[in-house]
One Martini backbone bead per residue (centre of mass of N, CA, C, O) as a GRO file, in nm:
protein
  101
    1UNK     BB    1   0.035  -1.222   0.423
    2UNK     BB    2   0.346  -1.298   0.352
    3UNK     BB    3   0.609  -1.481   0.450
    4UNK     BB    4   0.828  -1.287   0.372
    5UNK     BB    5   0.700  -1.042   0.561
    6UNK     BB    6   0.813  -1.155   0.768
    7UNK     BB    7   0.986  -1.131   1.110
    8UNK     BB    8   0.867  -1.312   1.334
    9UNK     BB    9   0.752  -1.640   1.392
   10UNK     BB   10   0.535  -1.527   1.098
   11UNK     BB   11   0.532  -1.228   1.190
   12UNK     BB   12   0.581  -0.907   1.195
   13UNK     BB   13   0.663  -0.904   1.500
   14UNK     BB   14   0.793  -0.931   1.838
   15UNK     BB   15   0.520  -0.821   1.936
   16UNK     BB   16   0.307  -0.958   1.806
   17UNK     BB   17   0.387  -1.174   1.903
   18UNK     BB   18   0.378  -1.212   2.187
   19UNK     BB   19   0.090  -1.080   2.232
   20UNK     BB   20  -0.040  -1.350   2.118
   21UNK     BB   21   0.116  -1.567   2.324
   22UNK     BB   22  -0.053  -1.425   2.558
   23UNK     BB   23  -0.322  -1.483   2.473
   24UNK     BB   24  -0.299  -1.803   2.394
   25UNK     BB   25  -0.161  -1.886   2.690
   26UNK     BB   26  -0.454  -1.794   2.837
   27UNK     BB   27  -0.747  -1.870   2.895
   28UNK     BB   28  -0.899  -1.599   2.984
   29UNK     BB   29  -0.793  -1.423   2.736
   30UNK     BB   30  -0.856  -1.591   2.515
   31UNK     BB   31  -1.215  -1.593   2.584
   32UNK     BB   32  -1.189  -1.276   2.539
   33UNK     BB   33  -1.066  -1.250   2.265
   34UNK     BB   34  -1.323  -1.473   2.160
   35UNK     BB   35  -1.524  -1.302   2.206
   36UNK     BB   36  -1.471  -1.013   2.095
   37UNK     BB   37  -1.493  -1.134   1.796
   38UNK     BB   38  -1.768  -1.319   1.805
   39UNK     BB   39  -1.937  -1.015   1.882
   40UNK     BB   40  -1.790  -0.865   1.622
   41UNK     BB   41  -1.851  -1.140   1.401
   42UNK     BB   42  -1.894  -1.267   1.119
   43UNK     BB   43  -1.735  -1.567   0.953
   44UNK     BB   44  -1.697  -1.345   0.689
   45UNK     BB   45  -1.546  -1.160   0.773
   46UNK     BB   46  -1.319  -0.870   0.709
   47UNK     BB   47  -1.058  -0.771   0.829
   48UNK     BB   48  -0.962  -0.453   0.945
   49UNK     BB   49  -0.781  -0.236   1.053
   50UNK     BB   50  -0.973  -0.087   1.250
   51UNK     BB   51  -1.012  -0.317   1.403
   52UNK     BB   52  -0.748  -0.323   1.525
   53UNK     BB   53  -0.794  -0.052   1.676
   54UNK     BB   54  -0.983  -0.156   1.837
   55UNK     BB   55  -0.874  -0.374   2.000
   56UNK     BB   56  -0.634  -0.207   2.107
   57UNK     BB   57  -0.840  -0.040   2.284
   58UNK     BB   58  -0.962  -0.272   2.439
   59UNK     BB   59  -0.650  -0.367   2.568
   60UNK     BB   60  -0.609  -0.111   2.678
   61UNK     BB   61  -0.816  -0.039   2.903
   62UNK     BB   62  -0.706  -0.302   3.101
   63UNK     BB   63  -0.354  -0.255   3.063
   64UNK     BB   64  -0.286   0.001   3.155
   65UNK     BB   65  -0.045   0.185   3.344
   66UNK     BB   66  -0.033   0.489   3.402
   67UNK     BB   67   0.219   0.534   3.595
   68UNK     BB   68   0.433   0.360   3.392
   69UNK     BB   69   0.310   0.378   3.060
   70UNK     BB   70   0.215   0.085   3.022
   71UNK     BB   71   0.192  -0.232   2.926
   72UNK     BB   72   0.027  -0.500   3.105
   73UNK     BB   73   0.017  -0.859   3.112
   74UNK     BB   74   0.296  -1.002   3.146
   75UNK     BB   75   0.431  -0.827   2.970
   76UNK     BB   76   0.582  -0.512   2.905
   77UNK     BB   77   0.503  -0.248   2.743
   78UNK     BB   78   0.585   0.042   2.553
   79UNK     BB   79   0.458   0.219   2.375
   80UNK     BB   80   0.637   0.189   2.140
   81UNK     BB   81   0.589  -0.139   2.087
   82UNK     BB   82   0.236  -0.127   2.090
   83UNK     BB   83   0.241   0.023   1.818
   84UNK     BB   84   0.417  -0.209   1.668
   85UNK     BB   85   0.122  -0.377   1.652
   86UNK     BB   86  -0.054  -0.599   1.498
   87UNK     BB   87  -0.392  -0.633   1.548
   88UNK     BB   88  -0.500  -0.758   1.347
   89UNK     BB   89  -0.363  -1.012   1.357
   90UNK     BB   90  -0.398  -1.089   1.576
   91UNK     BB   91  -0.712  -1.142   1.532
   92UNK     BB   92  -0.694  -1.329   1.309
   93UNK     BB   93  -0.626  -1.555   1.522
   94UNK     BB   94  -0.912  -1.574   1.633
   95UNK     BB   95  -1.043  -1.709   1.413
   96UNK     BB   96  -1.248  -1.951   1.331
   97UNK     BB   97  -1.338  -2.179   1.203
   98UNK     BB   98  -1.602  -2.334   1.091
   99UNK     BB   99  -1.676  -2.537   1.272
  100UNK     BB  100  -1.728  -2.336   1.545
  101UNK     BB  101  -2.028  -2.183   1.420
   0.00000   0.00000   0.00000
């Protein structure tokens, strides 16, 4: 994706920068993530639009929270905000250098 595509601090939108935000600034959700990359491919794999719908899966069944319908991970989404996160992304930004392969 290209720059100019960009829509909220380089990100696709202010949601995905947030669950971003959330994830790479807590070290437990961080390896948690990195954990779940690296479990999940290979240094030259191209993440696919899919793989982005697992991760939100992944990441849905942790932090729904049923009662009130919304994800809470520390900010908290309504449904509807949570479907606006571009997940591929999120994840793609979890991709390892080659040196730490």
């Amino acid at each position: 994706m290209t720059t100019e595509n960009k829509k909220y601090n380089g990100w696709t939108n202010y949601e995905t920068w947030l669950l971003n935000l959330n994830l790479q600034n807590d070290s437990g959700l961080y390896d948690m993530v990195r954990d779940y990359y690296m479990h999940n491919f290979e240094q030259d794999d191209e993440i696919t639009y899919n793989d982005g719908d697992d991760l939100k899966v992944y990441l849905e069944d942790m932090f729904h929270v049923e009662e009130y319908n919304i994800y809470h991970i520390f900010d908290s989404w309504t449904v509807r905000d949570w479907n606006e996160i571009n997940f591929k992304e999120v994840l793609e930004g979890f991709k390892p250098e080659a040196e730490e392969w």
